[in-house]
N, C-alpha and C positions, 0 to 999 in steps of 0.2 A: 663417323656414325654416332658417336657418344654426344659430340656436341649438338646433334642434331636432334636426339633421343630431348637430350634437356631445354633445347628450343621450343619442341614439341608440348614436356610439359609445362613452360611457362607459358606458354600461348592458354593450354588446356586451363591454366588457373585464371590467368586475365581472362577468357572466355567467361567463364564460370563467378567471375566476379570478385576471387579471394575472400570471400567473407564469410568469417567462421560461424555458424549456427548457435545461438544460446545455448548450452547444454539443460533439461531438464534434472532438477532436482528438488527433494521436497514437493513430489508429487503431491496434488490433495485432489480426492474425488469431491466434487459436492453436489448434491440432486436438486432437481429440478421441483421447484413448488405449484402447488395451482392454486392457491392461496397466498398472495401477499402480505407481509406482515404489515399490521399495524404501530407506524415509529411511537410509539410511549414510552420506552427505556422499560419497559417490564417483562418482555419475550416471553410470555403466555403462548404464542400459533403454535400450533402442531408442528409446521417449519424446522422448527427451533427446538421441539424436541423429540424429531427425527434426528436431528444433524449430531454431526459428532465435535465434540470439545478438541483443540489443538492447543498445545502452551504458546503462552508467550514470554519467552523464558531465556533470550539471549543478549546476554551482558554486551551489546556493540560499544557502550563509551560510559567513562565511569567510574570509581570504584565497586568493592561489590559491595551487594544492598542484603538485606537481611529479608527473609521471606517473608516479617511481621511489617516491612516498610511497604513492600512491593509484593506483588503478583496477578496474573493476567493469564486470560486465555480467550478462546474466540471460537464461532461459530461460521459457514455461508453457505446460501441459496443463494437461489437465481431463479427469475422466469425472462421471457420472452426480452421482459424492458430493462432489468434490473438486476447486476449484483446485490447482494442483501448481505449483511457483515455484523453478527451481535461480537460485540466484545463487553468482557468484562472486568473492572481493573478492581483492586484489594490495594488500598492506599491511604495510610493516617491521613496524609495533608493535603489537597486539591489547592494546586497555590495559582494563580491569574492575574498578576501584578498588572500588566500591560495593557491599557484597555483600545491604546491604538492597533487594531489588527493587522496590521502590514509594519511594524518596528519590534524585531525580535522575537518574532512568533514562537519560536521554536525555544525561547527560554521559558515558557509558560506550562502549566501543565499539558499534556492534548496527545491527540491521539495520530499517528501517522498512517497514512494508506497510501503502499505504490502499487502502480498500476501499469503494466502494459500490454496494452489491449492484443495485439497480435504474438505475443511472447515471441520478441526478436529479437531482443536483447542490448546492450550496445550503452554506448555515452546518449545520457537527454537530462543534464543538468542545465543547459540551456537549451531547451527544444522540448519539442514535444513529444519525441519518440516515445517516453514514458511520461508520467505523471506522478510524484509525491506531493500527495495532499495533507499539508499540518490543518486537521478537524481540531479548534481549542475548544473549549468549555462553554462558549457563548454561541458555540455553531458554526464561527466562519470558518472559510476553509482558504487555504493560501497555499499555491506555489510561486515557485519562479519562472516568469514568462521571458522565449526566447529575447526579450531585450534586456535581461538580467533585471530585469525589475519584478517586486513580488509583486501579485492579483488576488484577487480574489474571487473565487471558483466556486461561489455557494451555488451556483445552477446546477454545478455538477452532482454533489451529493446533498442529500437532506437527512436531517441525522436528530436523534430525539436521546435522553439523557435524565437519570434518575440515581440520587445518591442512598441511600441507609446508610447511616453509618459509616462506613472504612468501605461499601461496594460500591461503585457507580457501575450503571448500566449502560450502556451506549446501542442504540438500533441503528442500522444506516441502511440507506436504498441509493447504488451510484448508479450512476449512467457511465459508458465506457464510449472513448471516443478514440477515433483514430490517431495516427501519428502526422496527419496532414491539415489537424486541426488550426485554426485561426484563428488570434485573437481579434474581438472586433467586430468579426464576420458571425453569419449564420452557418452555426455546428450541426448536424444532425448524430446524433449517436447511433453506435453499433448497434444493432441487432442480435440477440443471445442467441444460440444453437447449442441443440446437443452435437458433441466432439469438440467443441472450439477448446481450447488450451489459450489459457490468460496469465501474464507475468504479474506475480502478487507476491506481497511482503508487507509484514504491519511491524509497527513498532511503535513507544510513548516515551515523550517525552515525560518527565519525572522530577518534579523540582519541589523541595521542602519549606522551601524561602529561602536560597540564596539568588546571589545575582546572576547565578547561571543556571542552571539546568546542569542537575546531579547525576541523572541516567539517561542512558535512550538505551530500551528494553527490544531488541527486535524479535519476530519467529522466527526468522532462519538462520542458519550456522554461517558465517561469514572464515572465511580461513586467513591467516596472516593477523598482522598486529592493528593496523589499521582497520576494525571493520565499520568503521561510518561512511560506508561507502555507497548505501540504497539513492542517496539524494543526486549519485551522480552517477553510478554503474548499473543499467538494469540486467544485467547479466549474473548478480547477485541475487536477483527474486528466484521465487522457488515460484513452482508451476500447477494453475489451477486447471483439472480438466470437467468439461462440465457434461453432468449426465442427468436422464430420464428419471 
């Protein structure tokens, strides 16, 4: 009878497919606009200042940095077509050594966005199940496509940018696409609803002029000693739900 009971549930689990659900965490509400913003890097729409500020305040890779070198926080909307994402970064030196976009992206300064569109969690550092996009300073946007070679994904977001001084401003408008996206082929993007729940995580790259890249700043709480883990684990992203 016992071995039959645990037949039972192993069948029950193969049935069911064994596969563990993303856990939410670092819930974020964010409303619904009926006003589009305008990308200028100046975040004047009312959008923006309904929304509410979230830090960007987690040491994933590094030493630590001093709040006069670094600091960051961020904004998002949504309508119908569009997540919407103000970040803003507090940083002496905007460095951009690289002007080849696909050779070392990510030692440059810029801004990272992950993305998964159905928050299901799981490995897509080769795949598309999720998406990190390195947004640098000149605009392009770059991941890694399932043939492990980097692209470039400016279709996806469009993103505008303004400095004073130690602030730059960043506005971005993404498009969100599924996990059966193709490169090559014609994508159509998701469609936004109120209730949908999105797998999101920002983070920046941070580099003062050396030959590497000195920080990478993320929002979410990552656990264990390795946390550079968004570019491969989207089970790491905290979760957007989107409302009216």
């Amino acid at each position: 009878m016992k071995y039959a009971f645990l037949l039972c549930a192993l069948v029950s689990i193969v049935a069911c497919g064994g596969k563990n659900e993303k856990e939410d965490h670092q819930l974020l509400i964010v409303k619904k606009t009926t006003t589009a913003p305008t990308l200028d890097g100046k975040a004047t729409e009312n959008c923006w200042n309904l929304a509410s500020w979230h830090p960007l305040d987690q040491n994933w890779l590094g030493e630590a940095y001093s709040y006069q070198d670094f600091n960051g926080r961020y904004k998002l909307s949504w309508d119908d077509g569009y997540l919407y994402l103000l970040v803003e970064i507090t940083d002496d030196i905007l460095y951009d050594a690289r002007k080849e976009p696909l050779k070392l992206w990510w030692d440059d300064d810029c801004v990272e966005v992950f993305l998964d569109e159905d928050n299901s969690g799981g490995l897509h550092q080769f795949s598309h199940n999720a998406f990190a996009y390195h947004i640098a300073l000149d605009g392009n946007v770059v991941d890694l496509a399932p043939d492990r070679e980097p692209r470039l994904y400016n279709e996806h977001i469009s993103s505008s940018r303004s400095t004073i001084g130690k602030l730059t401003t960043w506005e971005m408008a993404i498009r969100l696409y599924s996990d059966t996206y193709k490169d090559e082929e014609v994508n159509i993007p998701v469609p936004l609803k109120q209730g949908k729940k999105i797998g999101f995580a920002l983070a920046y790259c941070d580099n003062d002029g050396s030959k590497e890249r000195e920080n990478f700043i993320g929002s979410v709480f990552v656990p264990g000693e390795d946390k550079n883990q968004g570019w491969i684990n989207a089970d790491i992203f905290g979760t957007l739900v989107l409302e009216e």
